[in-house]
C-alpha positions as CSV (number, residue, x, y, z in Angstrom):
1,X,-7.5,19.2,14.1
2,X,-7.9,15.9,16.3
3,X,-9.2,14.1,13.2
4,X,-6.2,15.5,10.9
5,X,-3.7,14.4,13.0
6,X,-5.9,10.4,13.6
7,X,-5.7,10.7,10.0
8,X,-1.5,11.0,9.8
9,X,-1.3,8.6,12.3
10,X,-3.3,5.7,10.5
11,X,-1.3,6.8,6.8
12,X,1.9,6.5,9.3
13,X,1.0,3.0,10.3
14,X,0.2,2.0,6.9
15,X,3.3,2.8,5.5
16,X,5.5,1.4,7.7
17,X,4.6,-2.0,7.3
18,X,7.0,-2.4,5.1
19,X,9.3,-2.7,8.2
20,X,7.6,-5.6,9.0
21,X,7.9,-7.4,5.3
22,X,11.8,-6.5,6.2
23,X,11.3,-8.5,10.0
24,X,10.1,-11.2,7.5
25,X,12.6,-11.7,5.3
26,X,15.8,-11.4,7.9
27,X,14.3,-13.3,10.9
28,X,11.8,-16.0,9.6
29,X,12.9,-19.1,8.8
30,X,10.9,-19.3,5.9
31,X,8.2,-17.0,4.4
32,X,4.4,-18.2,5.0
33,X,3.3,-17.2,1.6
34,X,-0.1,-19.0,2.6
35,X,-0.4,-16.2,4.8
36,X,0.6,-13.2,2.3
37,X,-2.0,-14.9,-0.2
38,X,-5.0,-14.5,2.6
39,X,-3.8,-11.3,3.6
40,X,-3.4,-9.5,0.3
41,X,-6.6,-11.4,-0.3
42,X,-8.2,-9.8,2.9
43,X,-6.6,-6.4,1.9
44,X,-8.5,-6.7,-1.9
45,X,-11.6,-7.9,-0.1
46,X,-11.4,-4.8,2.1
47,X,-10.5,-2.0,-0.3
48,X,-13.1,-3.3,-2.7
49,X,-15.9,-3.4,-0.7
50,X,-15.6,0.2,0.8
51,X,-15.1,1.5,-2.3
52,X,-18.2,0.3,-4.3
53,X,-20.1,0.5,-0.9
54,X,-18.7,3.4,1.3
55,X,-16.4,5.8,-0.3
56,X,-18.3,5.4,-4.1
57,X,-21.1,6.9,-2.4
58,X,-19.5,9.5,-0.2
59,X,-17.9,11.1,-3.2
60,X,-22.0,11.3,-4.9
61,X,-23.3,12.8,-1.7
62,X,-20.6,15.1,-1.2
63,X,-20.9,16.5,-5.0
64,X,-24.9,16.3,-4.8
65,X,-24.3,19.8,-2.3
66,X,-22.7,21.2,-4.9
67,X,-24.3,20.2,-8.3
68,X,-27.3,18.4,-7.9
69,X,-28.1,14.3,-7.8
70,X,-27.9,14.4,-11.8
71,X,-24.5,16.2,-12.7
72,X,-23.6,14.4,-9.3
73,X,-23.2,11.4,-10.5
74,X,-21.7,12.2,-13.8
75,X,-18.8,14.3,-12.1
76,X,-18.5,11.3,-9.4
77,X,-18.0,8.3,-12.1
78,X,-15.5,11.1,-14.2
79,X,-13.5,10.8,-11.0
80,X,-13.4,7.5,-10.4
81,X,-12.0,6.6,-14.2
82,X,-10.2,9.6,-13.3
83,X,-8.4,7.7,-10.0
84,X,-8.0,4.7,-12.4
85,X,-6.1,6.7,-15.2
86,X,-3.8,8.3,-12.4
87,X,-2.7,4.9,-10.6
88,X,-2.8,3.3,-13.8
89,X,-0.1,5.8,-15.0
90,X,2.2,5.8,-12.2
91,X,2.5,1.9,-12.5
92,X,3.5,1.7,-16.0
93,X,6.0,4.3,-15.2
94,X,7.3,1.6,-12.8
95,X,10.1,-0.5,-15.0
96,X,8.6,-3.8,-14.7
97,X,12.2,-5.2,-13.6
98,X,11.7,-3.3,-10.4
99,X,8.1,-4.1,-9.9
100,X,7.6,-3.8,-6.4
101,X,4.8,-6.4,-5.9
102,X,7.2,-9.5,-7.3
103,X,8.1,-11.3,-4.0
104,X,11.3,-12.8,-3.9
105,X,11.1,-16.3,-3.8
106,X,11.8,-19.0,-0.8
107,X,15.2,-19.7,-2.6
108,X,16.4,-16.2,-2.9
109,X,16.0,-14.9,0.1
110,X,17.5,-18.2,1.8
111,X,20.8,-16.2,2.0
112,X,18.9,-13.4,4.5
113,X,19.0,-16.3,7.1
114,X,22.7,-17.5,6.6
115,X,24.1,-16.2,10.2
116,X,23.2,-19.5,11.6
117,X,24.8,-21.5,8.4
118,X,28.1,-20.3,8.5
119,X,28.2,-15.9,7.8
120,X,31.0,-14.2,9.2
121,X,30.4,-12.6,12.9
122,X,30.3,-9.1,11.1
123,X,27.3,-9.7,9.8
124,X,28.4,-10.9,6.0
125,X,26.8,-13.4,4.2
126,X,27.9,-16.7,3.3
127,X,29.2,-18.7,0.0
128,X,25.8,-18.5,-1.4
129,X,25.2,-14.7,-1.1
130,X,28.2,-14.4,-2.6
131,X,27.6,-16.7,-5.3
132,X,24.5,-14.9,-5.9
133,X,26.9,-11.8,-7.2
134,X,26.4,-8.5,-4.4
135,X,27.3,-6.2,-6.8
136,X,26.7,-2.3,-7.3
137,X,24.2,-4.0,-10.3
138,X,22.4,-6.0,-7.5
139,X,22.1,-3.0,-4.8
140,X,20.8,-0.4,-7.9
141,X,17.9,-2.8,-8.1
142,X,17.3,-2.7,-4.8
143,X,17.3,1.2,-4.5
144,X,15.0,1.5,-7.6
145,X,12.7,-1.4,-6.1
146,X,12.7,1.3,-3.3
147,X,12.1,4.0,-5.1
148,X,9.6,2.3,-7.0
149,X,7.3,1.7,-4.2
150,X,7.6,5.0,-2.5
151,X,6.3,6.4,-6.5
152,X,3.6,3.7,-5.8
153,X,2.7,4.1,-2.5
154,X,2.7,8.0,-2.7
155,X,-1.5,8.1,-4.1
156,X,-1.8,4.8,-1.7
157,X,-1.3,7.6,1.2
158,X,-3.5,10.6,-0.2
159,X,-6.6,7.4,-0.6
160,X,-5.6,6.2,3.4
161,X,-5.7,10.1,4.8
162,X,-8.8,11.1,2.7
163,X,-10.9,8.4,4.1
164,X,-9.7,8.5,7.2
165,X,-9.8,12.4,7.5
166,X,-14.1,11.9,6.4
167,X,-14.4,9.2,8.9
168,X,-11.6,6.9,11.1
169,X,-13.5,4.0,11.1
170,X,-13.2,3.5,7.4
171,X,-9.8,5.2,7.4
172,X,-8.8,2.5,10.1
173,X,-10.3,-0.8,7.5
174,X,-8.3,1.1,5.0
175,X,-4.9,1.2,6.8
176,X,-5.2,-1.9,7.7
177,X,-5.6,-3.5,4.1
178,X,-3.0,-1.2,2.9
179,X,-0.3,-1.9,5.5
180,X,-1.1,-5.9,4.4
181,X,-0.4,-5.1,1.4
182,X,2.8,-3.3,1.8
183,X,4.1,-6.2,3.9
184,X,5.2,-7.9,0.7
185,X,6.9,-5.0,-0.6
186,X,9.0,-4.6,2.1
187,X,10.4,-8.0,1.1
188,X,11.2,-7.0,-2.3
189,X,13.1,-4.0,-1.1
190,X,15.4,-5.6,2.0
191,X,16.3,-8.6,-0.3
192,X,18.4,-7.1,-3.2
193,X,19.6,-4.6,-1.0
194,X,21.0,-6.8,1.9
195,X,22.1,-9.2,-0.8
196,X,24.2,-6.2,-1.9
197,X,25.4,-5.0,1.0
198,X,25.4,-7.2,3.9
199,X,23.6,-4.7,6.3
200,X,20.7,-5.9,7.2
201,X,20.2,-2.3,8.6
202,X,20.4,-0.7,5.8
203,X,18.0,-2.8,4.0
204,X,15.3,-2.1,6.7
205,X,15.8,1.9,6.6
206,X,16.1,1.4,3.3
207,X,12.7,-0.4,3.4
208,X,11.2,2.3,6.0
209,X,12.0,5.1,3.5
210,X,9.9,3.8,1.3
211,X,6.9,3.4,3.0
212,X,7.1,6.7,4.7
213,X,6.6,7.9,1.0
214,X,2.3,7.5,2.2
215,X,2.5,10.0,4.9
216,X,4.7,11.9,2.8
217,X,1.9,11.9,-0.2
218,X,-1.2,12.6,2.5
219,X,0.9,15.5,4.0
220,X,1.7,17.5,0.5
221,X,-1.7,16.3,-0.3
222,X,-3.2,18.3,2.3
223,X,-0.9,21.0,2.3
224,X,-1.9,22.0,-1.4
225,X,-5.7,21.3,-0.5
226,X,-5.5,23.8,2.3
227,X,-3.8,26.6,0.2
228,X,-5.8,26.4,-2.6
229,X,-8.9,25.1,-1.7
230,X,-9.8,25.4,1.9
231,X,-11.5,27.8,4.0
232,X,-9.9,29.6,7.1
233,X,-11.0,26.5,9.2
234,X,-9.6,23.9,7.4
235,X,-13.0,22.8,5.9
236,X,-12.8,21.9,2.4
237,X,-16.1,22.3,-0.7
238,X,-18.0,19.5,-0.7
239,X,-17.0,19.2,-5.0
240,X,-13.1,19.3,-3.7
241,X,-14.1,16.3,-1.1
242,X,-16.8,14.4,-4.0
243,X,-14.1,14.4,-6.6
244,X,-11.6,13.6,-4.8
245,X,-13.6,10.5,-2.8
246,X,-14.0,9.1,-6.5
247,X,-10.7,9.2,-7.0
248,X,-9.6,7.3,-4.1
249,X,-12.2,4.7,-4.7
250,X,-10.8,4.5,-8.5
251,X,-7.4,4.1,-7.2
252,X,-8.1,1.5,-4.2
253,X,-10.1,-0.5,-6.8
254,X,-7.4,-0.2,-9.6
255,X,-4.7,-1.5,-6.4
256,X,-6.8,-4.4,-5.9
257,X,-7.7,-5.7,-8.9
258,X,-4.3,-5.0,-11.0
259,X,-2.0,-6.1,-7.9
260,X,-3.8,-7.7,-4.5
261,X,-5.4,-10.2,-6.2
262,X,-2.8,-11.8,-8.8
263,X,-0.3,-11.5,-6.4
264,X,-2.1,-13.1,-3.6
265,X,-3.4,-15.9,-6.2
266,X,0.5,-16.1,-7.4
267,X,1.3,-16.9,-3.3
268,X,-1.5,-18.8,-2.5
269,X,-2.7,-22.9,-3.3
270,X,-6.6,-23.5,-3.9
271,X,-9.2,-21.2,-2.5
272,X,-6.7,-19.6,-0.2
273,X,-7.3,-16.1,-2.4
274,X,-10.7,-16.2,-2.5
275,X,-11.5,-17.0,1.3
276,X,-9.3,-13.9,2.1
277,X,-11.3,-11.9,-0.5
278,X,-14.4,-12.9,1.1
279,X,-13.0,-12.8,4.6
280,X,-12.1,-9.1,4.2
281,X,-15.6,-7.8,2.8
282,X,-17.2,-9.5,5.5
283,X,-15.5,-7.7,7.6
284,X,-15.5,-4.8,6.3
285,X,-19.0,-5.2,5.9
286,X,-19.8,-6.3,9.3
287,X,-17.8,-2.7,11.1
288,X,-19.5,-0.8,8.7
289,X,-23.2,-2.0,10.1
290,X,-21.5,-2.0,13.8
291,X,-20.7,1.4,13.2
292,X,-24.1,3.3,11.2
């Protein structure tokens, strides 16, 4: 039970990043975006490397109990095209006006800062939020960018409790490359909405919401896997745990690969992508020896 609830905690802290893209946005003068390129960088690097090197494997051993090394590997590789398929879905679902990994730029989120540039005490913005047009159009974007993410994020949760729930260590590198990567969305979400509404608030619960979505996915998640699937102790079949290890290691790379890395090439000048890719599988590398 101690390792269920570890695992909540870590999908919890992953999730709620997005509160911190929302600090971001109202209450820095400008946006590093150097920074979000090495961190979303870091957070490919990460979830790359423990899913070809860590995860990948798990999901083989695991299904080895129950089928045999051959059929293991066959059912294993199934899943992870299987992970792929599933993520790959869910984001062209996504209308690509509400992407949620398209960071506003420097320019429009200038307005979050206006307070010291001539807002109203109340807390409304300035000539150039309103210039910008906060209308109903303008805070629907904002809700579906919302909504968007917590659609997106909902799998992101399921990958961060599964490996976490195997092992923390892993489940811990994980969090941490997924709450990077969730910094940025929280961005996209406070800055349509506040431009809408003023309420800088409501833009950050309205940020919050959506990264709770992770928990939210890991807890249903487990719920159905303990119904259906588990024994009286909570243990689940090593095929249950195999398949679903492939999955997560489909989805994590799909996130990477379709997402972390364009975007953090799209923020970043030079190398700046590659050194945080790098940076984050040496890491992840060097906890993983730390820890055998």
């Amino acid at each position: 039970m101690e390792r269920v609830l570890i695992a909540f905690a870590l999908t919890i802290f992953a999730g709620m990043a997005t509160a911190i893209g929302s600090a971001i946005a109202f209450f820095a003068r400008r946006t590093n975006y150097r920074f979000l390129s090495v961190a979303t960088g870091f957070s490919a690097g990460v979830m790359l490397y423990v899913s070809f090197v860590e995860i990948f494997y798990k999901g083989v051993e695991a299904l080895a109990k129950a089928y045999g090394s051959y059929w293991a590997n066959w059912v294993n590789a199934a899943s992870f095209f299987a992970g792929i398929a599933l993520i790959g879905i869910i984001d062209n679902l996504i209308p690509s006006v509400e992407n949620p990994h398209e960071t506003p730029s420097e320019r429009e989120t200038l307005p979050l800062h206006e307070d010291a540039e001539g807002a109203t005490q109340d807390g409304t913005p300035g000539a150039a939020a309103m210039a910008a047009g906060m209308d109903r159009e303008l805070l629907r974007m904002g809700l579906f960018t919302a909504l968007a993410i917590a659609i997106h994020n909902f799998p992101e949760g399921v990958a961060t409790f599964l490996a976490a729930l195997e092992d923390p260590a892993v489940g811990l590198a994980i969090a941490v490359a997924i709450g990077l990567h969730n910094i940025p969305e929280g961005i996209s979400v406070s800055v349509p909405i506040y431009y809408a509404t003023g309420n800088r608030r409501r833009a950050l619960v309205y940020s919050m919401l959506s990264g709770l979505s992770e928990p939210v996915g890991a807890f249903i998640a487990y719920g159905i896997l303990r119904l259906f699937v588990g024994s009286g102790d909570g243990v689940m079949p090593p095929q249950v745990m195999g398949v679903l290890f492939g999955g997560v290691a489909g989805v994590m790379v799909y996130i990477s690969l379709d997402e972390l890395l364009p975007t953090s090439r799209a923020y970043g000048k030079g190398h700046d992508s590659l050194l945080g890719l790098i940076g984050g599988m040496g890491v992840m590398a060097l906890s993983l020896l730390l820890m055998s």
